[in-house]
C-alpha positions as CSV (number, residue, x, y, z in Angstrom):
1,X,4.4,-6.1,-17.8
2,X,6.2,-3.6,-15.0
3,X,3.7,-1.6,-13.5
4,X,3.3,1.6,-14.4
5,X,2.4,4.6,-12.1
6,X,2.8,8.2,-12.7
7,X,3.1,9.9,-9.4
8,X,3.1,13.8,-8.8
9,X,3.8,15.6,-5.7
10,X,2.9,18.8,-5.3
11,X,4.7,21.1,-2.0
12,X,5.8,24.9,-1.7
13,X,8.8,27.5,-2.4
14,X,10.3,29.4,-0.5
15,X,7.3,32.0,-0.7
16,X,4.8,29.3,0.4
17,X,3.5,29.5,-2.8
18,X,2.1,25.3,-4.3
19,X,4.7,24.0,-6.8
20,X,4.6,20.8,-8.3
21,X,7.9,19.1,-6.8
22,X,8.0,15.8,-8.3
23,X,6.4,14.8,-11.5
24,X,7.1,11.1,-13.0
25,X,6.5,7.2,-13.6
26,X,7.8,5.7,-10.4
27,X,10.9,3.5,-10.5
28,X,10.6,1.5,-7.2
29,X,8.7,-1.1,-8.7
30,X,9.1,-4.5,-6.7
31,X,7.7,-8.1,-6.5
32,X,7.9,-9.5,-2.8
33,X,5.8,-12.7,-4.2
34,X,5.4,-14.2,-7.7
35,X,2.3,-12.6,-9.4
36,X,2.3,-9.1,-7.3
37,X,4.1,-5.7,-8.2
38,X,4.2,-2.8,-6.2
39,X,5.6,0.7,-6.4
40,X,5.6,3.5,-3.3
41,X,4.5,6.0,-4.2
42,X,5.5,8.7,-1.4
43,X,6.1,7.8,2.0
44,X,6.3,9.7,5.4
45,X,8.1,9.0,8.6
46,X,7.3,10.5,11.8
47,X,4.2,11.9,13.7
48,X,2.4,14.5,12.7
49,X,4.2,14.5,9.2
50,X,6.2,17.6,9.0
51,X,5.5,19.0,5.3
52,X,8.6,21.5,6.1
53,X,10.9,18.3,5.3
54,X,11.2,18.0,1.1
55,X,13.5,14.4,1.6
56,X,11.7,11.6,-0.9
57,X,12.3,8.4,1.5
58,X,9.8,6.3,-0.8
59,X,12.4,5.0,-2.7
60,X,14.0,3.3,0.4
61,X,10.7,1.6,1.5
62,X,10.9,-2.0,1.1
63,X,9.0,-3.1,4.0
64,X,5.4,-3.0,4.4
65,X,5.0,0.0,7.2
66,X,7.2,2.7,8.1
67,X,7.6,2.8,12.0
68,X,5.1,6.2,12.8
69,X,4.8,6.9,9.5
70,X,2.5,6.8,6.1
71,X,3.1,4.8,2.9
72,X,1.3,5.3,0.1
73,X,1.6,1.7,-2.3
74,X,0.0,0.8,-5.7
75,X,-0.2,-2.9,-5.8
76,X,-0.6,-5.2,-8.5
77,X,-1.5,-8.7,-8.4
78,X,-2.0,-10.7,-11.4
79,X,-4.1,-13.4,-11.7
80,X,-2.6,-16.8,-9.9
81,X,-0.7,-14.5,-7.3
82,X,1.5,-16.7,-4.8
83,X,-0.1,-16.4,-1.4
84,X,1.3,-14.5,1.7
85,X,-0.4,-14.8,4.6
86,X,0.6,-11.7,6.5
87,X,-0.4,-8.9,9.4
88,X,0.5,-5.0,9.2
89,X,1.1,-3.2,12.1
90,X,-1.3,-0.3,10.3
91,X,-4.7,0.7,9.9
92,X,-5.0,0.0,5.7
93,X,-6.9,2.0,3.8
94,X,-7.9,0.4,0.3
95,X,-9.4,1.1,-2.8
96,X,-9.6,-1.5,-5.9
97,X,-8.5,0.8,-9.0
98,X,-9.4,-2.4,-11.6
99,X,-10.2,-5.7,-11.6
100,X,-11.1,-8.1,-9.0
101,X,-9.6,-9.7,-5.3
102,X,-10.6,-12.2,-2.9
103,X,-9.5,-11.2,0.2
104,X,-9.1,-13.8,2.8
105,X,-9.2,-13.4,6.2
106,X,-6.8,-16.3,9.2
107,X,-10.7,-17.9,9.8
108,X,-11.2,-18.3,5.9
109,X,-13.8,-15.4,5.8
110,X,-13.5,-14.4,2.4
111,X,-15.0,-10.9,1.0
112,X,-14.7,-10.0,-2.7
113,X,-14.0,-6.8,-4.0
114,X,-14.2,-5.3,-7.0
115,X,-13.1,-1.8,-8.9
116,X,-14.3,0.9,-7.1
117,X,-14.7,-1.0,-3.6
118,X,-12.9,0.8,-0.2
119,X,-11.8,-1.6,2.5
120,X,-10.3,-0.4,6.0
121,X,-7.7,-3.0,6.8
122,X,-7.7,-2.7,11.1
123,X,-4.2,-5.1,11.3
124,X,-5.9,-8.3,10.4
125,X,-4.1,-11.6,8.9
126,X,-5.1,-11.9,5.5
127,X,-4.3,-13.0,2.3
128,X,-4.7,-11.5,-1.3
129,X,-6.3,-14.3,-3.7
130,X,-6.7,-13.5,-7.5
131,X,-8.7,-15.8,-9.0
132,X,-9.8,-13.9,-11.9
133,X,-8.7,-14.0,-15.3
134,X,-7.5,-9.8,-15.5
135,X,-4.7,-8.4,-13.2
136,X,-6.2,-6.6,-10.1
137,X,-4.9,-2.9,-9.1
138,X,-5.4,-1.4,-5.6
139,X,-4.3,1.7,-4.4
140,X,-3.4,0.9,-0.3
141,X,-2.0,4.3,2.4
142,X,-1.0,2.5,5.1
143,X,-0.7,4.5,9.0
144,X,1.3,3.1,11.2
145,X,-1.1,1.9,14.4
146,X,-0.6,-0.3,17.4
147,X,-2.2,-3.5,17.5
148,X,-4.8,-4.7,19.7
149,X,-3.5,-6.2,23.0
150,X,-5.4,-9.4,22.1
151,X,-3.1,-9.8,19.1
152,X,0.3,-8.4,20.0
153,X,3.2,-11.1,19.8
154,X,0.8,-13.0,17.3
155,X,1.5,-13.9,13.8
156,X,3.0,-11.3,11.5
């Protein structure tokens, strides 16, 4: 099943007055790994993002961080998903929308979380384990950060 997210984005007129710009079920959907599905849902790039610019750039977003920017990503990952061992150059924040994850960290900490849980994601290596029977949905915005000195040139 494709994943299916609705996204609206709301902006101004010419009068500064709030308009609803963008109202739709995203199309970007892609699979970087068997058993995961992800959509972008808007996406910034620069620092401070400049709400004067009205250019959707989500679409183009295939990588995980935009260089000084946001992303906004609805992931999927059904039960099974492929592993990927991977670091983001990003602070993540995280919210499980439904379902169940094992997140696992490069010392084999795992934490569980479940629908409604919030992780902050400081540019760790981790992996995404679903061992659960029902797919698992997490909402992830994604700022672009440097890494810690003790970790730059490492893996990811």
């Amino acid at each position: 099943m494709t994943l299916q997210i609705r996204r609206v984005v709301t902006g101004h007129d010419r009068n500064g007055k709030a308009v609803v710009r963008i109202d739709e079920i995203a199309t970007n959907v892609l699979s970087n790994r068997p058993g995961a599905q992800s959509t972008v849902v808007w996406a910034t790039d620069g620092w401070p993002v400049d709400l004067n610019r009205e250019d959707d750039i989500s679409a183009g977003v295939k990588t995980t961080t935009v260089p000084d920017g946001t992303v906004f990503r609805i992931v999927q990952f059904d039960p099974g998903v492929a592993p990927r061992n991977h670091r983001t150059e990003s602070i993540d924040y995280a919210v499980v929308m439904a379902g169940a994850i094992d997140m696992e960290l490069d010392d084999g900490v795992v934490v569980t979380l479940r629908a409604g849980d919030a992780l902050v994601q400081g540019g760790t290596v981790h992996n995404w384990f679903n061992r659960g029977t029902e797919p698992c949905v997490i909402a992830f915005v994604l700022v672009a950060a440097r890494l810690p000195d003790s970790v730059k040139g490492a893996f990811g």
